[in-house]
C-alpha positions in Angstrom: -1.9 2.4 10.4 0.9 0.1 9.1 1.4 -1.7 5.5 3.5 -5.1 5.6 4.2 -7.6 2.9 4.1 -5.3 0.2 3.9 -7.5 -3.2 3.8 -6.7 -6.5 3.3 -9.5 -9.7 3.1 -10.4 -13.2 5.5 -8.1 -14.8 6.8 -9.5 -17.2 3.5 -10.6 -18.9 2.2 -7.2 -18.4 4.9 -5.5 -20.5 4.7 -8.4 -22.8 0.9 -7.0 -23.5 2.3 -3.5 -23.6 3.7 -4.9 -27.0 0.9 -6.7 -28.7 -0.9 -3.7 -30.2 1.8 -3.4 -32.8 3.4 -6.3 -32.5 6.7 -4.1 -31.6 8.3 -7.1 -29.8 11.9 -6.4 -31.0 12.2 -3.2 -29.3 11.4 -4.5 -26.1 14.5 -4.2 -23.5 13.0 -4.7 -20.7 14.7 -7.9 -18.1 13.1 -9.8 -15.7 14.0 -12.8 -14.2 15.4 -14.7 -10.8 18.7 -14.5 -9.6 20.1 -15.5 -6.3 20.3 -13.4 -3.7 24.3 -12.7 -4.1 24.6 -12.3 -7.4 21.7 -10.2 -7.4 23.4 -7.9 -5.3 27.0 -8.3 -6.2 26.4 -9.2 -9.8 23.4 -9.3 -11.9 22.5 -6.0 -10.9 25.8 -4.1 -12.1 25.1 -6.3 -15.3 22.0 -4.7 -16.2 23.2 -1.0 -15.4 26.2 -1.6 -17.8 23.7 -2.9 -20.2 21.6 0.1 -19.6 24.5 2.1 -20.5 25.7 0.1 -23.2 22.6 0.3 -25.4 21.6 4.0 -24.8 25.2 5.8 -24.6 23.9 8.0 -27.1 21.4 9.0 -25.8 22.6 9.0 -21.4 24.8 12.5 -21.4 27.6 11.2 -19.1 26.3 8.4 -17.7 26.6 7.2 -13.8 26.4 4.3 -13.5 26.2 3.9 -9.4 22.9 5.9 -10.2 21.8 3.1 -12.4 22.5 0.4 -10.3 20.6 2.5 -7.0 17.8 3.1 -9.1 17.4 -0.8 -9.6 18.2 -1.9 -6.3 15.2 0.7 -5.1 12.8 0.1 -8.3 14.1 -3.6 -9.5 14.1 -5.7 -6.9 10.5 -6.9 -6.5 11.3 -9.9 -4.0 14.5 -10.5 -2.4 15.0 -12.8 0.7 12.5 -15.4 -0.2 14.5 -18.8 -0.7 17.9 -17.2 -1.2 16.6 -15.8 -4.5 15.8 -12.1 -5.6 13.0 -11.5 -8.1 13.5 -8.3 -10.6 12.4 -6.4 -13.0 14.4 -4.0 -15.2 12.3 -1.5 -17.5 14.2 -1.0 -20.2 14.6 2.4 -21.8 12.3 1.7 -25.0 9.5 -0.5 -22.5 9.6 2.7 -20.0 9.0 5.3 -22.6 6.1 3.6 -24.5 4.3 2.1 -21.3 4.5 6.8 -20.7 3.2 7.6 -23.7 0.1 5.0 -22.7 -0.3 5.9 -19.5 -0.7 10.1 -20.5 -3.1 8.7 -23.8 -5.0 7.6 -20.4 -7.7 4.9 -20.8 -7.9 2.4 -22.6 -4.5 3.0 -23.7 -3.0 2.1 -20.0 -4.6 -0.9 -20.2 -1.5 -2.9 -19.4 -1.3 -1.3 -16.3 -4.5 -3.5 -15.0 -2.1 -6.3 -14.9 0.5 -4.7 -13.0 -1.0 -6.7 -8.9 0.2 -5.8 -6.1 -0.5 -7.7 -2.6 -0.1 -6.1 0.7 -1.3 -6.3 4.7 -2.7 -3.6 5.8 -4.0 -2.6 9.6 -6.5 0.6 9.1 -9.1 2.0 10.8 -12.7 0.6 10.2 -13.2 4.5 8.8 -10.6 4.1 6.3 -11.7 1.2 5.3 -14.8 1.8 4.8 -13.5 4.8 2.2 -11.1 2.3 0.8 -13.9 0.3 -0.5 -15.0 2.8 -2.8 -12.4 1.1 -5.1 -14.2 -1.6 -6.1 -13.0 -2.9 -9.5 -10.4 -4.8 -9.6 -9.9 -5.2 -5.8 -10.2 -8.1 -3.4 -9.3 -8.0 0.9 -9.3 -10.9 3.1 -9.6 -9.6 6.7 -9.8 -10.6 10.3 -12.9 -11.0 11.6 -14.2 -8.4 14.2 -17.0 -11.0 14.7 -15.2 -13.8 15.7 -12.2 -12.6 16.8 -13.5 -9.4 19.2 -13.6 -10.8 22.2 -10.8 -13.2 22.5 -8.2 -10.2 23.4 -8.6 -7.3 25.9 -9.8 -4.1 24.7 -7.0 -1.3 24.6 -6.6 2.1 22.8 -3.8 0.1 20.9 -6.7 -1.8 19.4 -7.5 1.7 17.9 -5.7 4.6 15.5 -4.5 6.8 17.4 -1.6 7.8 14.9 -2.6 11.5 15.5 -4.1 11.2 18.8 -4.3 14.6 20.7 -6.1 13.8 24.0 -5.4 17.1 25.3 -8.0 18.8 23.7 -10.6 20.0 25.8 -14.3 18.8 25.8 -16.1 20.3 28.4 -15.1 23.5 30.2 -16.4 23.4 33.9 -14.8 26.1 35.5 -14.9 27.4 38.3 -14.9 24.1 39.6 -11.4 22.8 38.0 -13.5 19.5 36.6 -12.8 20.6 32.7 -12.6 16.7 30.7 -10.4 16.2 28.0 -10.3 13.7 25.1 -8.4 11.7 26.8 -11.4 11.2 29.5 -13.8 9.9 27.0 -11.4 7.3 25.5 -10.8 5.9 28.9 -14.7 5.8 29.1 -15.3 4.3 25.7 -12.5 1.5 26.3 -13.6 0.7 29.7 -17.4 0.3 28.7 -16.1 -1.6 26.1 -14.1 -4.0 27.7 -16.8 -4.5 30.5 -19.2 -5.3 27.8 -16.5 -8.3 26.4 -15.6 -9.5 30.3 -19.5 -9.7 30.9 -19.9 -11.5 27.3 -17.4 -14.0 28.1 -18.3 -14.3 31.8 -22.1 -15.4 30.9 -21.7 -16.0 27.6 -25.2 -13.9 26.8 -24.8 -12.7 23.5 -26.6 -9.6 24.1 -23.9 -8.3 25.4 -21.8 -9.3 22.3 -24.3 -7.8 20.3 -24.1 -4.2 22.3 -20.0 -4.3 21.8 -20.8 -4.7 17.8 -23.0 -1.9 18.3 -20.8 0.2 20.2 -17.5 -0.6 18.8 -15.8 2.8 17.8 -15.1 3.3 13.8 -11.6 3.4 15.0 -11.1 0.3 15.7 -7.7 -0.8 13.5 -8.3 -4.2 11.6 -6.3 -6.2 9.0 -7.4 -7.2 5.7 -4.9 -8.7 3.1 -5.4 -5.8 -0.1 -4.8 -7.0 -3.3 -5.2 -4.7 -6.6 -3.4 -3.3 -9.7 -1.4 -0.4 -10.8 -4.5 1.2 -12.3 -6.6 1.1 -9.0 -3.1 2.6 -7.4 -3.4 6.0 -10.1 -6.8 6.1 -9.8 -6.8 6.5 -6.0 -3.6 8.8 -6.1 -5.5 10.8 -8.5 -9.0 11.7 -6.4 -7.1 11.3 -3.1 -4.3 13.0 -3.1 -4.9 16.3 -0.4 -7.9 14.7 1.3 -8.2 16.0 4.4 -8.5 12.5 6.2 -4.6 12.1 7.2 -4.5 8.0 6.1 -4.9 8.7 2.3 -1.7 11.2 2.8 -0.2 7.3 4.9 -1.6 5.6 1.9 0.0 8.0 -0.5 3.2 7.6 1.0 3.3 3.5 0.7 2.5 4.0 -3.1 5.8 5.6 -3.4 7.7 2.9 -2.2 6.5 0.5 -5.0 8.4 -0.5 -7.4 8.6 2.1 -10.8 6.4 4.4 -9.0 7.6 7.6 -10.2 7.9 6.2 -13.8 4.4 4.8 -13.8 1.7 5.8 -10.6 3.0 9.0 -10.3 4.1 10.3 -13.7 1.7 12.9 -15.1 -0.6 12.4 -11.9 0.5 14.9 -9.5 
């Protein structure tokens, strides 16, 4: 199971919202913006931090700022790279501590953080996905297509998860005869009979046989969809998945936590 081309979007409107309740706009401190990639790194970003400090001395006991300025290269930097330009976004002090308080009010009060998208790729098991769509609301996926795509490439236990693959562990015990099978011996049966079935499909083109390697077609197969959804989705599914017993929510988990803000928003007052 792998996660590429991690996104996230809309920012700036979204804490813009976080404001119209009360119309509170001129405590807002929050920056976002573009910046090109060196002065992003060199520049913009040690701006900020001394701005950080600057406007909450009173209340940062000894401030450091290298700590600042880590904090936003891991947390502010939504996009860097793309055209020689990095894309940020620096929660301000006053932004961070109100977009809390909605979050622990919990619904409707987090409202804003529906508008919080993030994009990513991800290759998962057909099982995983299949749990994955549970979250609905506010989701959409784009994926390759088993159907169309199945038989153009040779079947392989790479074309499955096997993450945590033990094949080692012992199906059948057939002593005295020293013929025990393993796990290992069914996968080579199950990817063999599948890849005879996809030879003999493209060898006569009879879609019978097509039809038998849908049928057949382990739930481990790994596919990739294109997952887009919101910071809400995120802390719902961090909230009823986290400890599941199926080891992809804990992979799942683990890519939340390298989103941007995800302490200070997904995972604040949801572990």
């Amino acid at each position: 199971m792998k996660f590429t081309h991690s996104n996230t979007y809309n920012w700036d409107n979204a804490f813009r919202g976080l404001r119209h309740p009360m119309e509170s706009y001129a405590k807002a401190d929050s920056r976002f913006g573009l910046a090109d990639e060196e002065n992003w790194i060199s520049a913009e970003v040690n701006e900020v931090a001394q701005s950080y400090i600057d406007n909450w001395k009173n209340e940062i006991v000894d401030p450091d700022k290298e700590s600042i300025v880590e904090h936003l290269y891991e947390n502010g930097t939504l996009d860097c790279g793309k055209h020689h330009a990095c894309e940020y976004a620096f929660i301000g002090h006053n932004d961070l501590d109100l977009a809390q308080r909605m979050i622990k009010a919990g619904s409707p009060n987090d409202k804003f953080l529906r508008q919080i998208f993030v994009s990513v790729d991800i290759t998962a098991p057909l099982y995983f996905w299949k749990e994955l769509d549970t979250y609905k609301v506010g989701t959409t996926a784009n994926s390759t297509s088993t159907m169309h795509k199945l038989a153009n490439t040779p079947i392989t236990k790479e074309c499955f998860e096997m993450d945590d693959y033990d094949g080692s562990l012992k199906l059948f015990d057939k002593e005295p005869y020293n013929l025990d099978e393993y796990v290992d011996d069914m996968w080579d049966s199950i990817v063999d009979y599948c890849e005879t079935l996809r030879k003999k499909y493209l060898e006569t083109k009879d879609m019978r046989y097509w039809k038998e390697l849908i049928r057949v077609l382990p739930e481990g197969w790994l596919q990739t969809r294109t997952w887009t959804a919101d910071y809400a989705v995120l802390r719902n599914i961090i909230r009823w998945r986290k400890g599941h017993k199926l080891s992809e929510w804990k992979q799942f988990l683990d890519w939340c936590r390298t989103l941007p803000y995800a302490d200070e928003l997904l995972f604040v007052d949801n572990e």
